[in-house]
Backbone bond lengths (Angstrom), bond angles and torsions (degrees), N, CA, C in turn:
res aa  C-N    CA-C-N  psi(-1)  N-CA   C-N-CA  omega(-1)  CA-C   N-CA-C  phi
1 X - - - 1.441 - - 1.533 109.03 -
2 X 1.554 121.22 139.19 1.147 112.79 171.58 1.286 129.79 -85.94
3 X 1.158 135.11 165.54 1.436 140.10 -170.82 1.491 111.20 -91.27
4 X 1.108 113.51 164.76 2.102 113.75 -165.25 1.532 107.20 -64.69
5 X 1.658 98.52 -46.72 1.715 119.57 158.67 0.984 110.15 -17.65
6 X 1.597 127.90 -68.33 1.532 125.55 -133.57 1.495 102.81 -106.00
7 X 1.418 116.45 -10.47 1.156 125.21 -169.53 1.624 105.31 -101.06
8 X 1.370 103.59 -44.65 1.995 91.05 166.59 1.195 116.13 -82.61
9 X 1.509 133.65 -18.04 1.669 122.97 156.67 1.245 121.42 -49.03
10 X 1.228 108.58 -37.73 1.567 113.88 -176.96 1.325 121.33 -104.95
11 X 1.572 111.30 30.00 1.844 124.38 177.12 1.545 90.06 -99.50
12 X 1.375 123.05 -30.15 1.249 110.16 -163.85 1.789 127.06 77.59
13 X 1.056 89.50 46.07 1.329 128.74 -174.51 1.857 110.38 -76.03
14 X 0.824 114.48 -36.66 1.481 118.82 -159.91 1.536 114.28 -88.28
15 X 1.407 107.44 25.93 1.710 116.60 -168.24 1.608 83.02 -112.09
16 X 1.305 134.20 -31.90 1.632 137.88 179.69 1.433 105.70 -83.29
17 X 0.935 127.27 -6.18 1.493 122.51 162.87 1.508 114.55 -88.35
18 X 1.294 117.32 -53.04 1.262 109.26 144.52 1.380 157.31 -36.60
19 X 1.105 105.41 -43.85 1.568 134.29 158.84 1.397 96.45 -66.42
20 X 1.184 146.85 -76.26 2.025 142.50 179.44 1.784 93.72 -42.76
21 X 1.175 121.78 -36.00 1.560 98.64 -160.56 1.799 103.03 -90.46
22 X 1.231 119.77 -13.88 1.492 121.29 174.49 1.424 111.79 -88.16
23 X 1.292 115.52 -28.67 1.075 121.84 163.39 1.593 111.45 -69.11
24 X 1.131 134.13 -48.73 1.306 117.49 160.50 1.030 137.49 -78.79
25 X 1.336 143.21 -9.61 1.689 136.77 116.35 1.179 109.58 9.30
26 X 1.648 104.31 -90.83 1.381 126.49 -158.67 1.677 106.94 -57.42
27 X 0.979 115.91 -47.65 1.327 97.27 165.34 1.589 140.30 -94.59
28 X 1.169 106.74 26.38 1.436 140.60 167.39 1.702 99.96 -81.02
29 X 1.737 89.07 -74.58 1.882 92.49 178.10 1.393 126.39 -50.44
30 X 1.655 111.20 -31.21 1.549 119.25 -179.51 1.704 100.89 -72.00
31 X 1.002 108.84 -43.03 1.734 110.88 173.42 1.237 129.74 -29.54
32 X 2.260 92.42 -63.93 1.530 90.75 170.74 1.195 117.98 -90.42
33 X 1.557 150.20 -25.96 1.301 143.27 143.42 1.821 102.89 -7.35
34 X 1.159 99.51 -75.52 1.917 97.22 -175.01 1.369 110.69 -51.69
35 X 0.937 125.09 -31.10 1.862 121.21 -175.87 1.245 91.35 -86.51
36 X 1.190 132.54 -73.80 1.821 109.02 -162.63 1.322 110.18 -90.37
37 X 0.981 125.66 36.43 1.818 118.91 163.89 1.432 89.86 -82.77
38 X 1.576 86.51 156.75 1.214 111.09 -178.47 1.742 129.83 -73.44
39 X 1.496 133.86 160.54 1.060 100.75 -146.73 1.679 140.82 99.11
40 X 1.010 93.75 -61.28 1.413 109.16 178.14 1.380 130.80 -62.30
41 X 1.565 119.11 -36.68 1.396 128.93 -178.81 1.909 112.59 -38.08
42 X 1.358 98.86 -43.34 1.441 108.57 -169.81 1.651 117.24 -69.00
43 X 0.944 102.56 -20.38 1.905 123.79 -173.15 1.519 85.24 -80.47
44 X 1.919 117.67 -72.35 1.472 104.88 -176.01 1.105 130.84 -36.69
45 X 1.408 115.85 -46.97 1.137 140.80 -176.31 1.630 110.16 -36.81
46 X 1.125 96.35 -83.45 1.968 117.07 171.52 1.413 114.06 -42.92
47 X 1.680 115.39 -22.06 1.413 120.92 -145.35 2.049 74.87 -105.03
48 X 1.437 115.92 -42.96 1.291 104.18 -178.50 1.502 133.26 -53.70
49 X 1.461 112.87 -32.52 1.244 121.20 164.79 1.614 131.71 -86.69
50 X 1.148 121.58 -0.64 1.101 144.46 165.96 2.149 106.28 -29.57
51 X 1.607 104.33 -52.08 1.366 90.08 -155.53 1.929 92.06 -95.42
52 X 1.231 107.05 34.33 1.907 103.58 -170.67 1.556 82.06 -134.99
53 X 1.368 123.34 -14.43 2.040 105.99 -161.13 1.717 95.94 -107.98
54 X 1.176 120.71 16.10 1.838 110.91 -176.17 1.113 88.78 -66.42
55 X 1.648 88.33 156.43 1.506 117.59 165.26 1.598 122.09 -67.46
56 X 1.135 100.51 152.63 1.836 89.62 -163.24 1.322 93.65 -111.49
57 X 1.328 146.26 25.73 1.549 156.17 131.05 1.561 108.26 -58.71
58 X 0.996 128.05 -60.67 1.403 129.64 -158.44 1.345 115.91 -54.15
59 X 1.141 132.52 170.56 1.668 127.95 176.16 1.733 94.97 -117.83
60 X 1.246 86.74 175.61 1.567 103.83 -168.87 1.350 110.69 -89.69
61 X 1.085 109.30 153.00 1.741 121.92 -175.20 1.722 94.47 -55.41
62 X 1.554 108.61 156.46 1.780 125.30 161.27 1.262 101.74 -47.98
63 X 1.570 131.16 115.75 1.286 112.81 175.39 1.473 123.21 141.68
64 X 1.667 99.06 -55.25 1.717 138.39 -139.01 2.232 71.60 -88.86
65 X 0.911 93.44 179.17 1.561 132.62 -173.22 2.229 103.60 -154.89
66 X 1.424 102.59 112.75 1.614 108.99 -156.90 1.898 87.99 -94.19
67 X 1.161 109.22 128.35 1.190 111.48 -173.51 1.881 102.04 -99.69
68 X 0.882 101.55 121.40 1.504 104.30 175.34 1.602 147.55 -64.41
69 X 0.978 123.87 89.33 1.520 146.19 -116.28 1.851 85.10 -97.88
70 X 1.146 128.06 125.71 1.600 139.82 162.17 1.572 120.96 -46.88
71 X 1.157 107.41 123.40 1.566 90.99 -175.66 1.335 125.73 -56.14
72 X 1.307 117.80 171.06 1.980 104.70 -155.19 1.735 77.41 -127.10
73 X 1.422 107.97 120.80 1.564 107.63 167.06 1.697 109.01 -110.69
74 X 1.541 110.31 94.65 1.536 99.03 -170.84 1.729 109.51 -82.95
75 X 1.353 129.82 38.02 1.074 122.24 160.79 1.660 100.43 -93.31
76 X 1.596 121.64 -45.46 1.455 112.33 -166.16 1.518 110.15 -57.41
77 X 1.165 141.28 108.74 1.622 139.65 167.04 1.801 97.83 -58.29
């Protein structure tokens, strides 16, 4: 009887490992291509403050728990 070994070495198996690892390259490289192309800094930028600039009207997502935010007095410096 053969062993599990000898039977998936010899399915010919090892062309899909290959195929997953070029395939993940390529979208490894497309990854960082999109982050540092040019252009872009300004999108991050806006995209970084995103979870500190909500509106303090809105309600919270189905789910969310609304954490209660201090009143903001922008006269005190």
């Amino acid at each position: 009887m053969k062993s599990l070994t000898d039977v998936v070495s010899g399915a010919g198996l090892s062309v899909y490992a290959e195929i997953a690892l070029v395939i993940f390259l390529i979208a490894f490289l497309g990854i960082l291509i999109s982050l540092f192309a040019p252009g872009r800094p300004h999108i991050y930028e806006r995209l970084r403050h995103l979870p500190i600039e909500g509106d303090e009207h809105t309600e919270p997502s189905l789910g969310t728990t609304a954490i209660p935010r201090p009143a903001r007095d922008d006269n005190h410096a």
